[in-house]
C-alpha positions in Angstrom: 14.6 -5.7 1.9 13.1 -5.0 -1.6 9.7 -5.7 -0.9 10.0 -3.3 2.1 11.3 -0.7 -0.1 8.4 -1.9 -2.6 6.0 -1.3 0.7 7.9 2.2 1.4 6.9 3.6 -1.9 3.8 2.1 -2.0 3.3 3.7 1.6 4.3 7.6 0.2 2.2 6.7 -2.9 -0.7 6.7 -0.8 -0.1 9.8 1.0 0.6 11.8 -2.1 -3.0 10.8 -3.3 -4.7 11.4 -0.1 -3.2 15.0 -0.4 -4.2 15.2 -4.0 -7.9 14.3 -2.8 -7.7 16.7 0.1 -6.7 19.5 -2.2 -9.6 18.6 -4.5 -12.0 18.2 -1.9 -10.8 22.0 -0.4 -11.3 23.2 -4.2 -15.0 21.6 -4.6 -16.0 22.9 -1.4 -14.8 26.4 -1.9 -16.7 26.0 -5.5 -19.4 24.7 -4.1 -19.6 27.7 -1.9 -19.3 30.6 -4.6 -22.2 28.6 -6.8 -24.3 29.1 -3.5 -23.8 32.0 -3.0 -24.7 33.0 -6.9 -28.1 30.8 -6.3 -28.9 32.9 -3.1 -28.3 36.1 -4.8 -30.2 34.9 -8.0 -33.4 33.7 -5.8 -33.1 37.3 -3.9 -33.1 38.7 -7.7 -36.2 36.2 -8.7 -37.9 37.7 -5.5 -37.1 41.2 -6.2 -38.4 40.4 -10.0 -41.9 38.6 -8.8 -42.3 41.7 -6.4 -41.6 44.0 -9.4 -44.0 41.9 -11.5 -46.9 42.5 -9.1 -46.3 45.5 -8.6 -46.4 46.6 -12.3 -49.9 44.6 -12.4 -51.4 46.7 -10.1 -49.7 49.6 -11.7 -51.2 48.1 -15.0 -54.6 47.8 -12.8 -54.7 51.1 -11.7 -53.9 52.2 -15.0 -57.0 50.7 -16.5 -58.8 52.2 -14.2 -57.6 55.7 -14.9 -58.3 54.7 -18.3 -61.8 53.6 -18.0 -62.6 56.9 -15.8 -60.8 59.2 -18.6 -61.8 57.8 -22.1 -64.7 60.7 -22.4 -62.9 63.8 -21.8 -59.4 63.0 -22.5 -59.0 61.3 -25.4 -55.1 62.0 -25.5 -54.6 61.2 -22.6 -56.0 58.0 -22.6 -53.7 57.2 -25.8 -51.0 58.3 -23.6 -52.0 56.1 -20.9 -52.6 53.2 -23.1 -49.0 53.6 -24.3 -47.8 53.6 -20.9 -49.9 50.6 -20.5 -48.3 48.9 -23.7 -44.8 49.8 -22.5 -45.7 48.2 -19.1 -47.0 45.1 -20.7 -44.1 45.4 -22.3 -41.8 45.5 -19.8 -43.5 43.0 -17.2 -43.1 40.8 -20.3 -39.5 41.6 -20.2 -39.7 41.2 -16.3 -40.9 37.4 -16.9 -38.8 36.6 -19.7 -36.1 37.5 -17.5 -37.9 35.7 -14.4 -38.0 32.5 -16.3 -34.2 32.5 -17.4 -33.1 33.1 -13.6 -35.5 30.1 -12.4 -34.2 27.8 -15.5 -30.5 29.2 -14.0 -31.3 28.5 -10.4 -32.5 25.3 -11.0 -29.2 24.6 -13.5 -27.1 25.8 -10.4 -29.5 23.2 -8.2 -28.8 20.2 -10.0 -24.6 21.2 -10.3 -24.7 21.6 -6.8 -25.9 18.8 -5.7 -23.4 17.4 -8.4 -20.9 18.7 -6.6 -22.4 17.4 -3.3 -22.5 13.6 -4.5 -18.8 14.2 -5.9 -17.8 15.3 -2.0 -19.1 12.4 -0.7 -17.7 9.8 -3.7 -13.9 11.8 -2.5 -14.9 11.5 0.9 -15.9 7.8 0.7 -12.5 7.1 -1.4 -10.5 8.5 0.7 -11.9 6.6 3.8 -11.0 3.6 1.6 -7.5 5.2 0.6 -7.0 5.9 4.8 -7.7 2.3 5.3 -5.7 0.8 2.5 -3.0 3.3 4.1 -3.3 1.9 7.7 -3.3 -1.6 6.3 0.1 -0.6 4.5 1.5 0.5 7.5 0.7 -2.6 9.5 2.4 -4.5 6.8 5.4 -2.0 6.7 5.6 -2.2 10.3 5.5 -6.2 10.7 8.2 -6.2 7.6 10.8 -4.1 9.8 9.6 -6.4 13.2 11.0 -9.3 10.6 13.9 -7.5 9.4 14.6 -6.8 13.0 14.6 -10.5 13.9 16.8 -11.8 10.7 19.2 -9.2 11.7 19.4 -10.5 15.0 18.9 -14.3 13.7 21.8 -13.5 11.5 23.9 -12.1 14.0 23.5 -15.3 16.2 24.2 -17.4 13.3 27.3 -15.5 12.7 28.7 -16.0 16.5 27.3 -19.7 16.1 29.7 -20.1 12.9 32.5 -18.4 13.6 32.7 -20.9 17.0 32.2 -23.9 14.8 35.3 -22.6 12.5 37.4 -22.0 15.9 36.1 -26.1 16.6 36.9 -26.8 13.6 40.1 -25.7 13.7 41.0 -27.1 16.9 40.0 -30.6 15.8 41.8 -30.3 12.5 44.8 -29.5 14.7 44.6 -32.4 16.9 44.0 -35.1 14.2 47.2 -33.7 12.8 48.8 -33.9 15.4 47.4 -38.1 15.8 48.1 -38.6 12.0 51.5 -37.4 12.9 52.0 -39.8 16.0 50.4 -42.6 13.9 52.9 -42.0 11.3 56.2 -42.1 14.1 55.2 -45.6 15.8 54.9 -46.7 11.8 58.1 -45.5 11.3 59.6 -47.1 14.8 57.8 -50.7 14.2 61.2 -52.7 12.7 61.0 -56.2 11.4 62.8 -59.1 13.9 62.0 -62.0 12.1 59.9 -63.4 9.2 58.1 -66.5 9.2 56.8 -68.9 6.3 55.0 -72.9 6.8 57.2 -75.5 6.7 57.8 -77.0 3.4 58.6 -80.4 1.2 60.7 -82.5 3.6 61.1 -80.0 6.5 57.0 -81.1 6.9 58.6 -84.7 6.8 61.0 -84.0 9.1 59.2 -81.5 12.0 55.8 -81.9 11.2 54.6 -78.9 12.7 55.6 -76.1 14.7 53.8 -76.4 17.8 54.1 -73.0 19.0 53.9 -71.2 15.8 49.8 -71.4 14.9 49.1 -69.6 11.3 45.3 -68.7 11.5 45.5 -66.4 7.7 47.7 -65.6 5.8 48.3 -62.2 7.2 47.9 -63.5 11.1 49.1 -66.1 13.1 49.6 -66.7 16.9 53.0 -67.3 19.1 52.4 -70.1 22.1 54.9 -70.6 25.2 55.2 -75.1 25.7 55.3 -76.4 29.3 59.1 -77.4 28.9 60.4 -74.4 27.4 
């Protein structure tokens, strides 16, 4: 009975943990889920950046041009275009600086996601293990009560089986009382008709023998009828 208690909490043991690594799978998933949804919106804003990048170089193209066509006849506004130019140097600068820290983000969110992908299948590959361990535990469980089962019942013959040897038992006790107790009347009814010792000194002389008196021991002897008595 202890060891199947043993085998009992052993058995809830193991579903509490393959609760605990069900929760934690939920929570990795749903984590998993938010970071890919931060990398798809980060590669839309890389996108959007490269297309505002190429966009400023033709602006920064055209601008040139303008330049190049202007630089006679308007001197101030070529220094106004060639700030403008600066500033959107500048800025697609900025733009790539910026470009550069989403990709080295992306690929940080890459490599934590696929983290979190390898740590999904390590839970899912220990909890296959912990399910199997589990159905092994109830397989044990179960043959423990099948034995407990057939003790009980063993016991319960064993029981019957005694209690019929103690009513045989009881029975024979009475009747050797009861045969002690005869044995000890026909002792007590046996009387004493006559004693009987060997002849001795001159009654050997005189008799001889007894002829129908035979001693064999000296705790037996044997009576014999003559012809002529």
């Amino acid at each position: 009975k202890g060891r199947l208690l043993d085998m009992e909490k052993k058995f809830a043991a193991t579903l509490r943990r393959v609760e605990d690594l069900e929760s934690e799978k939920a929570n990795l998933q749903t984590d998993n889920e938010v970071k890919l949804e931060v990398v798809t919106q980060t590669t839309k804003e890389v996108g959007q950046l490269r297309t505002n990048i190429e966009e400023s170089e033709k602006q920064v193209d055209k601008l040139k041009k303008q330049i190049a066509q202007l630089e006679d006849d308007h001197s101030a506004e070529v220094l106004r275009l060639k700030r403008q130019l600066e500033n959107e140097e500048f800025n697609r600068s900025s733009l790539e600086r910026k470009l550069k820290s989403l990709e080295d983000e992306l690929t940080s969110k890459q490599t934590e996601i696929s983290g979190l992908k390898n740590s999904v299948a390590e839970l899912s590959s220990s909890r296959s293990g912990l399910e199997a361990n589990l159905q092994n535990t109830q397989m044990e469980l179960d043959a423990s009560k099948t034995r407990v089962s057939e003790l009980t019942t063993e016991t319960e013959s064993q029981k019957t089986e005694l209690a019929q040897l103690r009513e045989k038992l009881n029975w024979e006790e009475t009747q050797r009382r009861k045969l002690h107790n005869m044995v000890q009347e026909l002792k007590g009814n046996i009387r004493v008709f006559c004693r009987v010792r060997p002849l001795l000194g001159e009654e050997i002389t005189k008799y001889k023998s007894i002829n129908h008196i035979l001693v064999n021991t000296d705790t037996s002897l044997e009576l014999s009828k003559s012809a002529d008595s």
